[in-house]
N, C-alpha and C positions, 0 to 999 in steps of 0.2 A: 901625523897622518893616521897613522894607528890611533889614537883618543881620538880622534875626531868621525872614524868610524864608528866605535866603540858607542859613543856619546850619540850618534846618529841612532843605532841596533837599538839603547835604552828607549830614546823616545817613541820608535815604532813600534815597541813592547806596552810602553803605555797607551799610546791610541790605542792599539787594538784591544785591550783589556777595558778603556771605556767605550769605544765600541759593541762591545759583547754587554756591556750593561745596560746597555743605550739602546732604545731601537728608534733611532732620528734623535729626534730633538726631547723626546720621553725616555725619562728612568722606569728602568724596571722592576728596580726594588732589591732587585736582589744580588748578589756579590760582595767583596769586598769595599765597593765602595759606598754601597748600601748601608753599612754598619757603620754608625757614629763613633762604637767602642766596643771594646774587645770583652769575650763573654769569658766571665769567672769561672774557672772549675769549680765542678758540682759539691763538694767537698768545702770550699771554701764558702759558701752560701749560707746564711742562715733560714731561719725557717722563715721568712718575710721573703727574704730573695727566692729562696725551691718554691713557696708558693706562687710568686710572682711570676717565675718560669713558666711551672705548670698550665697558668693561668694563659700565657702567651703559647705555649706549644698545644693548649688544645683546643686552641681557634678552627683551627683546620678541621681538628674529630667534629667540632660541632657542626659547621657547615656543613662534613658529610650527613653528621645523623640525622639534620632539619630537612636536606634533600629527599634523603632517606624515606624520611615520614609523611612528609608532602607526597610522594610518590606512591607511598602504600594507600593514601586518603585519594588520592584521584583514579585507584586502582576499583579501591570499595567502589566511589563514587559511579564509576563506568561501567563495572557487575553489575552495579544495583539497576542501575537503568534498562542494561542491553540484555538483563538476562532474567531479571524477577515477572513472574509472573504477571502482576499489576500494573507494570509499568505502562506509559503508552506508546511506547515503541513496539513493545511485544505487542499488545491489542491490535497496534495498526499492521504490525506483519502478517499475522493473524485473519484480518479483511481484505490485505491485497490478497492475499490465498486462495480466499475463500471467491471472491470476485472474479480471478481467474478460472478457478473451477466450475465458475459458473457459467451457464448462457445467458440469465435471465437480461444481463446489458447486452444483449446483442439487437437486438428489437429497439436499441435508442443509438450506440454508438460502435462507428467503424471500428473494425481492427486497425492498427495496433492501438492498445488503452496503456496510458499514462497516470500514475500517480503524482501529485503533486500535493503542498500542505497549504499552498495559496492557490487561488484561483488563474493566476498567469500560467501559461503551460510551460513556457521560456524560463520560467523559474531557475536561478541557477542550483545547482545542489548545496555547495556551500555559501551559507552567510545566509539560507534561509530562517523561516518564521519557524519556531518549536510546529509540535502535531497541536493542532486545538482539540480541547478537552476540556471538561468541567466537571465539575463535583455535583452532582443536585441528589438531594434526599427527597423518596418518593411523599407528599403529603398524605397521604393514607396508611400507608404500610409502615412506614417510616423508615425502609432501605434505603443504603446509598447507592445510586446511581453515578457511572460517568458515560458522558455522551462526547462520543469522538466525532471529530467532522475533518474530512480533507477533501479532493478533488479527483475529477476519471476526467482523462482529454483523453479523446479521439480523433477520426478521420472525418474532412470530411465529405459531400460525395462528388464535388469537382476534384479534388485530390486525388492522385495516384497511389494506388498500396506501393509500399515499400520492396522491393526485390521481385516484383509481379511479373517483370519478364524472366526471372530465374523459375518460376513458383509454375507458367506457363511451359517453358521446354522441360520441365522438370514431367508434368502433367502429361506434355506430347509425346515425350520419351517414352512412360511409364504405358500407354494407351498403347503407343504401337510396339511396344516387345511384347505386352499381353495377347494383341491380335495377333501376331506371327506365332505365340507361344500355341495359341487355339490351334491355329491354322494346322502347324506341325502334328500337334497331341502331345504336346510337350505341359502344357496345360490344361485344363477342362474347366469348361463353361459353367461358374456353379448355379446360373438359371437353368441352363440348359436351352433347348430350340423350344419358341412357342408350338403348341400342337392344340391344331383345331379344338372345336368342342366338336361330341359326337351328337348323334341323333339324338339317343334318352336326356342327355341333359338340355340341349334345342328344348326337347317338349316339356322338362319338367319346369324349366325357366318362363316359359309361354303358360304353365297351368295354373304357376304362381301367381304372374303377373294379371291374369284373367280373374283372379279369385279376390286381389286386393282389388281391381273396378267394382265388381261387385257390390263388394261389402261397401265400398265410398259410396256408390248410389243407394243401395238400400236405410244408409244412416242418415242422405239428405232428404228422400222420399218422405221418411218416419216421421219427421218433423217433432216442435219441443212435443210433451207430454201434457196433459192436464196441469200439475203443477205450473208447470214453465210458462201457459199462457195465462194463467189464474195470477203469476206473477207480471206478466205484463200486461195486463189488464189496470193492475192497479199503479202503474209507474205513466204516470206524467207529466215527466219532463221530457222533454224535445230529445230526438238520439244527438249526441254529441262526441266527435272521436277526440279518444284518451289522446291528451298530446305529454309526451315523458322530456323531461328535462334532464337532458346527458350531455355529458362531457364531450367535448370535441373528438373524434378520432385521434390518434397517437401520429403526431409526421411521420415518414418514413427515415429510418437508419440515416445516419450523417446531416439531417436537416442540422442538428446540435453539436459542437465539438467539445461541448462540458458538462458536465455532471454532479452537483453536491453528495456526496456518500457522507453517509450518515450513520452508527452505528451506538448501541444504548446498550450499556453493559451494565448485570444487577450481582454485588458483594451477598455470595453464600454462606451459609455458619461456617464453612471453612475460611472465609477471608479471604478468597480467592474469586474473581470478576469472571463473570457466565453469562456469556452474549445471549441478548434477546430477540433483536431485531437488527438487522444490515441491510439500508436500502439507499437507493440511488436516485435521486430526484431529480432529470433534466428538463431545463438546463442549471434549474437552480429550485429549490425549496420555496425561494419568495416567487416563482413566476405565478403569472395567475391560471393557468392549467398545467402544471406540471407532469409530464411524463415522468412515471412511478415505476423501476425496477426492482420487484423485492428480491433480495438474493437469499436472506434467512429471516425466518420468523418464527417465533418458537411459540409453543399453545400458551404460555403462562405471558405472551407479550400483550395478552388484548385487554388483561387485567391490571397487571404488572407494568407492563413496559410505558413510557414516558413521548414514545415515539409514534404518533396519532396513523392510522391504516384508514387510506382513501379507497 
């Protein structure tokens, strides 16, 4: 009864020892029964076998050092992009900045504006398109030039602003603590109350306004000069009115929800890229009248820059 316990205890000693080597039906590699044979003291090795050793025990070191340096290389890699001057990440953080700072898109697109590197606004952040940009050397001058291109979405004007009923009691709030604040004298009016005009200014405004009729009639009385009619004496052709060829008017705010931004950077003897121009073409560069937002234009862009001013 006693052996047949005994002999029960070994086998459950063994499962569970290839168990722990085992994870299912895969070895691990490693334990006891991993090893086909048993390792010689160091001592008894020759130099074929310690080098052989060496060679097997620093498998490991190497893996870590190739991690290692893979990791220092993807480290340069992502400084060099996210933080060197030239890059074009920097350039393009650089114009969303500068864009926000600006009004001049307000005249084409609703708030809130949007960046994007393609033209879909939906765009998702990751798995998009690199920033577009290009290399061009000026044919004249012989600088190099890079010209960035990304996108501005806006509102548009069926659309509802975003938090507008916050943005609204926020307004109503702010409106009526200031009018209780008057009321009390706990504030003061910094227009102050209108106050009539007096009599002297009445009259001086009417002696003004008297003085410029005058002179309007006395310049149409006068009529041209000797010269003027000596010149139209000898003129004829038929009167015909000047007819100008201009550009459509600009839509109103939100007719557009896109915008091409555009920006031309020129390489200084420093070696360092010095914006020219940042403009914003909606709804796109190729339309055939394009509403035109210059946000920056520098004096050396109308010689210089590669970026044509409608």
């Amino acid at each position: 009864m006693l052996d047949r316990l005994a002999a029960e205890a070994r086998r459950r000693g063994a499962a569970d020892e290839a168990a722990r080597d085992h994870a299912g039906p895969f070895p691990l590699g490693a334990g006891a029964a991993a090893r086909t044979k048993t390792w010689a003291p160091w001592r008894d090795l020759g130099v074929g076998g310690k080098l052989g050793r060496m060679v097997r025990q620093s498998g490991n070191l190497f893996i870590v050092l190739a991690g290692a340096g893979l990791f220092v290389v993807l480290a340069i890699a992502l400084s060099t992009e996210l933080f060197a001057k030239n890059s074009p990440s920097v350039l393009y953080s650089e114009c969303i900045d500068m864009i926000r700072g600006s009004d001049a898109l307000d005249r084409h697109l609703l708030p809130p504006v949007a960046f994007t590197h393609s033209p879909h606004s939906a765009a998702p952040t990751r798995g998009t398109a690199p920033i577009q940009h290009r290399l061009v050397r000026h044919p004249v001058s012989g600088r190099e030039h890079v010209i960035i291109s990304f996108w501005a979405h806006g509102r548009g004007r069926d659309e509802p602003e975003p938090h507008s009923w916050a943005k609204r009691w926020v307004s109503t709030a702010t409106d009526s603590l200031r009018t209780a604040g008057t009321f009390v004298g706990l504030v003061s009016d910094p227009e102050g109350p209108e106050r009539p005009p007096t009599k002297e200014e009445l009259e001086v405004a009417a002696a003004e306004a008297k003085a410029e009729r005058e002179k309007a009639a006395a310049e149409a009385q006068q009529g041209p000069g000797f010269l003027g009619r000596l010149t139209q004496s000898f003129n004829f052709r038929p009167g015909t009115k000047s007819v100008r060829s201009a550009s459509p008017a600009p839509p109103p705010p939100g007719t557009y929800k896109i915008g091409e931004v555009r920006a031309d950077y020129v390489k200084n003897a420093a070696g360092h890229y010095t914006m020219l121009a940042l403009v914003v073409d909606v709804p796109s560069s190729r339309a055939p009248y394009p509403g035109r937002a210059i946000v920056y234009w520098a004096p050396e862009a109308d010689k210089e820059g590669l970026i044509e001013r409608r």
